[in-house]
C-alpha positions as CSV (number, residue, x, y, z in Angstrom):
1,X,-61.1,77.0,2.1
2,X,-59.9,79.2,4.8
3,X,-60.9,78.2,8.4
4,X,-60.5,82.1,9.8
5,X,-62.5,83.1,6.4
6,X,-65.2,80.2,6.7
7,X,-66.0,81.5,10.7
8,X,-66.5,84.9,9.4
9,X,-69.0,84.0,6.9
10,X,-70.8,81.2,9.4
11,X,-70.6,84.2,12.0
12,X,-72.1,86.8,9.4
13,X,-74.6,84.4,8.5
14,X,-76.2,82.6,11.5
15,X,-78.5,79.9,9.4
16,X,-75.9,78.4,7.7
17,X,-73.6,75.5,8.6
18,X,-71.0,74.0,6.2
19,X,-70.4,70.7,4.6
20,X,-67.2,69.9,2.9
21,X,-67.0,73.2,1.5
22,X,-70.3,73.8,0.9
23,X,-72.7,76.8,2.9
24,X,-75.8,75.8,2.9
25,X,-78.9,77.4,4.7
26,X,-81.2,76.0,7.5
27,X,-83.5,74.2,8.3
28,X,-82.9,71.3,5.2
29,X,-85.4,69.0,5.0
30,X,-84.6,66.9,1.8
31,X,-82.2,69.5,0.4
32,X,-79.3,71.6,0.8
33,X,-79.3,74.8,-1.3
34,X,-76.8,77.9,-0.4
35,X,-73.1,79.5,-2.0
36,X,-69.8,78.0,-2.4
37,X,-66.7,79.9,-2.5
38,X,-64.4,78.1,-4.9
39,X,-60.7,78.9,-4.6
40,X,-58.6,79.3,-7.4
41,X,-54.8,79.7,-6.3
42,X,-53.3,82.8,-7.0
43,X,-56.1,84.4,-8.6
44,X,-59.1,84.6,-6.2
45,X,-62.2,83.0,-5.8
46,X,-65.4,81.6,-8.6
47,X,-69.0,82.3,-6.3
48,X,-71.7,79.4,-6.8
49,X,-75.0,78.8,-5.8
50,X,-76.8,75.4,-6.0
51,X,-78.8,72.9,-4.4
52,X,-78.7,69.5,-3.7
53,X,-80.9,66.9,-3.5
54,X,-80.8,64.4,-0.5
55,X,-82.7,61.8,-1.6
56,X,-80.5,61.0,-4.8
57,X,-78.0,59.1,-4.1
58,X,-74.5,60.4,-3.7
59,X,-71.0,59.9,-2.7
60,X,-70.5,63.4,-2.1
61,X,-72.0,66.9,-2.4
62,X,-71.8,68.4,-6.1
63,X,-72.4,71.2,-8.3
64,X,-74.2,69.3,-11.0
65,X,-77.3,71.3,-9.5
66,X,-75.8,75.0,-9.8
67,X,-74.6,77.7,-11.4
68,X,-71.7,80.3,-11.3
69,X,-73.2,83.4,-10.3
70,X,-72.4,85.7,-13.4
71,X,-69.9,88.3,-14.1
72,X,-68.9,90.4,-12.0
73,X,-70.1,89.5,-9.1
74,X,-69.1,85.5,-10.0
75,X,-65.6,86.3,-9.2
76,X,-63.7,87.5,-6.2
77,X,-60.0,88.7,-7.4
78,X,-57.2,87.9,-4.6
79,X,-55.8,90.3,-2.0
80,X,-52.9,88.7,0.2
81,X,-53.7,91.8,2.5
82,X,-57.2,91.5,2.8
83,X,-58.2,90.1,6.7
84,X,-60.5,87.1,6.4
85,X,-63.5,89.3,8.1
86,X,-63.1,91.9,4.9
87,X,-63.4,88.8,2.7
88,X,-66.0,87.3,4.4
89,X,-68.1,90.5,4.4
90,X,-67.4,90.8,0.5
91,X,-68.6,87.6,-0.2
92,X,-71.6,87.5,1.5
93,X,-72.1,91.3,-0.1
94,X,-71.5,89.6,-3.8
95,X,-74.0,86.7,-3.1
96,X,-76.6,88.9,-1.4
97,X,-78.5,89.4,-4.6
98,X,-79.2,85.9,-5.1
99,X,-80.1,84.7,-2.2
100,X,-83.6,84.7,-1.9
101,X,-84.3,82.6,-5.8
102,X,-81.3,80.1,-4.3
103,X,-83.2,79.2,-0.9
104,X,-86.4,79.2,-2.9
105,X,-84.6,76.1,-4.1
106,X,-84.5,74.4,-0.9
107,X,-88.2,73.3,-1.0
108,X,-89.7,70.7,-3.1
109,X,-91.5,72.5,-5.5
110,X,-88.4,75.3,-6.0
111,X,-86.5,72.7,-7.1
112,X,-88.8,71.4,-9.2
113,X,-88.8,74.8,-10.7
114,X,-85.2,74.8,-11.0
115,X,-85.0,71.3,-12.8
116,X,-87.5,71.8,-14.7
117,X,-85.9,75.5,-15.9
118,X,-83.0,73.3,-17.3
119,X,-85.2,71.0,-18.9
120,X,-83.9,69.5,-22.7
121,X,-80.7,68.9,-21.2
122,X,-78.9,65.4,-21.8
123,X,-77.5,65.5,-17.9
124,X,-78.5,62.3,-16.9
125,X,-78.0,63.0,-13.5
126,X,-80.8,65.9,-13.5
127,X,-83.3,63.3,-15.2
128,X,-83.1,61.3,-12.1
129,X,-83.8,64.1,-9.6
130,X,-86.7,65.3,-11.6
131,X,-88.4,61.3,-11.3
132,X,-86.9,61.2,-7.7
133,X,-88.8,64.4,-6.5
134,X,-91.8,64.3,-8.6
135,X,-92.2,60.8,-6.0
136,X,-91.7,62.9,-2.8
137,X,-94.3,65.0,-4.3
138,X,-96.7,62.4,-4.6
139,X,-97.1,62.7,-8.4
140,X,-96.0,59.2,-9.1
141,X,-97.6,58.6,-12.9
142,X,-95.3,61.3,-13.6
143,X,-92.7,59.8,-11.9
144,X,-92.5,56.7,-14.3
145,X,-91.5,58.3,-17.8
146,X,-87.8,59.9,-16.7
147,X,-87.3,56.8,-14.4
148,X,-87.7,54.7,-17.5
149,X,-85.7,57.0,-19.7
150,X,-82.9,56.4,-16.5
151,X,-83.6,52.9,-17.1
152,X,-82.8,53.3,-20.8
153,X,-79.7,54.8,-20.4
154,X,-78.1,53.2,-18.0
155,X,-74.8,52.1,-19.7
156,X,-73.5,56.1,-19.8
157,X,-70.4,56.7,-18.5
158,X,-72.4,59.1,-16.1
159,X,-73.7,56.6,-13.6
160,X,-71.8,55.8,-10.4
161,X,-71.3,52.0,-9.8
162,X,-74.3,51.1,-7.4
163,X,-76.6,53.7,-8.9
164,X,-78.2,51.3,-11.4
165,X,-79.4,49.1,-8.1
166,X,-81.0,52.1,-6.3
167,X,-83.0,53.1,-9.6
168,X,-84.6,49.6,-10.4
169,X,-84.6,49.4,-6.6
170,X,-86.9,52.8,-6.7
171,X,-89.0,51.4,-10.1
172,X,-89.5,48.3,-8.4
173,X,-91.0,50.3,-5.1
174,X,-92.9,52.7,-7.5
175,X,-94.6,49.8,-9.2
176,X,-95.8,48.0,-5.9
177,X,-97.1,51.3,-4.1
178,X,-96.0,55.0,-4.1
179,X,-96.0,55.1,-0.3
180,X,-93.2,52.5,-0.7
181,X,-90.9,54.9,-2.9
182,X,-91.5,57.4,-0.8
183,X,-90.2,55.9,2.3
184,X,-87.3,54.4,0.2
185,X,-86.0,57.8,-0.6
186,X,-86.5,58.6,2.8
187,X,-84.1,56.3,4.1
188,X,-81.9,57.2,1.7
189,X,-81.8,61.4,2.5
190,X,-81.5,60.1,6.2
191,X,-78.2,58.0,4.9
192,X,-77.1,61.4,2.7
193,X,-77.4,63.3,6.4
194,X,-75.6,61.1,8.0
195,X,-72.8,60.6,5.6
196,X,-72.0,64.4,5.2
197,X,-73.0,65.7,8.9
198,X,-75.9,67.3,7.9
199,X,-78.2,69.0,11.1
């Protein structure tokens, strides 16, 4: 991305800060949620908005939890003569509609909403943020069917190396004492925050 274009929009936007390409809007407490601005070389740009949770582990921040915005306004066609404040201000004029439902996303229960929206889906990695914040919430019976369905599927290609040890490490917490669980994925938004620079 553009440094002179990512200013404009940070400038035009006061809440937000980036993270390896990602705006996202402040305050975050366990998630980010806000646009991306994907560049495709020498056609223009694809428009996202997403969210992403904290507390599941990661290696880096992904779309797995977002959506293109649709047609038109999903895709920003190139001008070489356009300044970067003319591109900044049409971006943030394409994303405008959707921003309220997107930082509805950044609380616990909007992202519930949002996960549970997608719901049916075989994406493995949406399974585990459903247990993972159904915990934060304090609804831990409910916590314990997806976790075991994680459990159960655990050999698909889908799973990071090390991610198999974090979700017995959560069922093992779970089954002592919610509280435990809790503070577990805690520590391991405060790693996420640390790991991509997150205020």
């Amino acid at each position: 991305m553009n440094r002179s274009f990512a200013r404009e929009v940070l400038k035009l936007r006061p809440r937000w800060q980036l993270a390896e390409g990602y705006f996202y809007q402040l305050p975050v407490e366990h998630l980010l949620c806000g646009f991306v601005y994907e560049k495709i070389p020498y056609s223009g740009a694809y428009l996202w908005h997403y969210a992403f949770p904290l507390y599941v582990p990661s290696d880096f921040i992904h779309l797995g939890f977002g959506d293109r915005l649709p047609h038109p306004q999903g895709f920003m066609p190139r001008d070489p003569h356009r300044q970067a404040l003319a591109e900044a201000a049409e971006f943030i004029c394409r994303i405008a509609p959707y921003e309220a439902d997107t930082y509805s996303w950044g609380s616990l229960p909007g992202f519930l909403t949002l996960l549970e929206s997608k719901r049916g889906s075989e994406y493995l990695p949406r399974t585990v943020a459903h247990a993972l914040t159904l915990i934060l919430l304090g609804r831990y019976g409910e916590a314990e069917t997806p976790l075991n369905d994680v459990a159960r599927h655990a050999d698909r290609d889908q799973i990071p190396p090390g991610f198999v040890e974090s979700m017995e490490e959560i069922r093992a917490d779970l089954a002592r004492d919610g509280e435990q669980a809790v503070e577990c994925l805690k520590r391991w938004e405060a790693d996420s925050k640390t790991r991509f620079g997150i205020r």
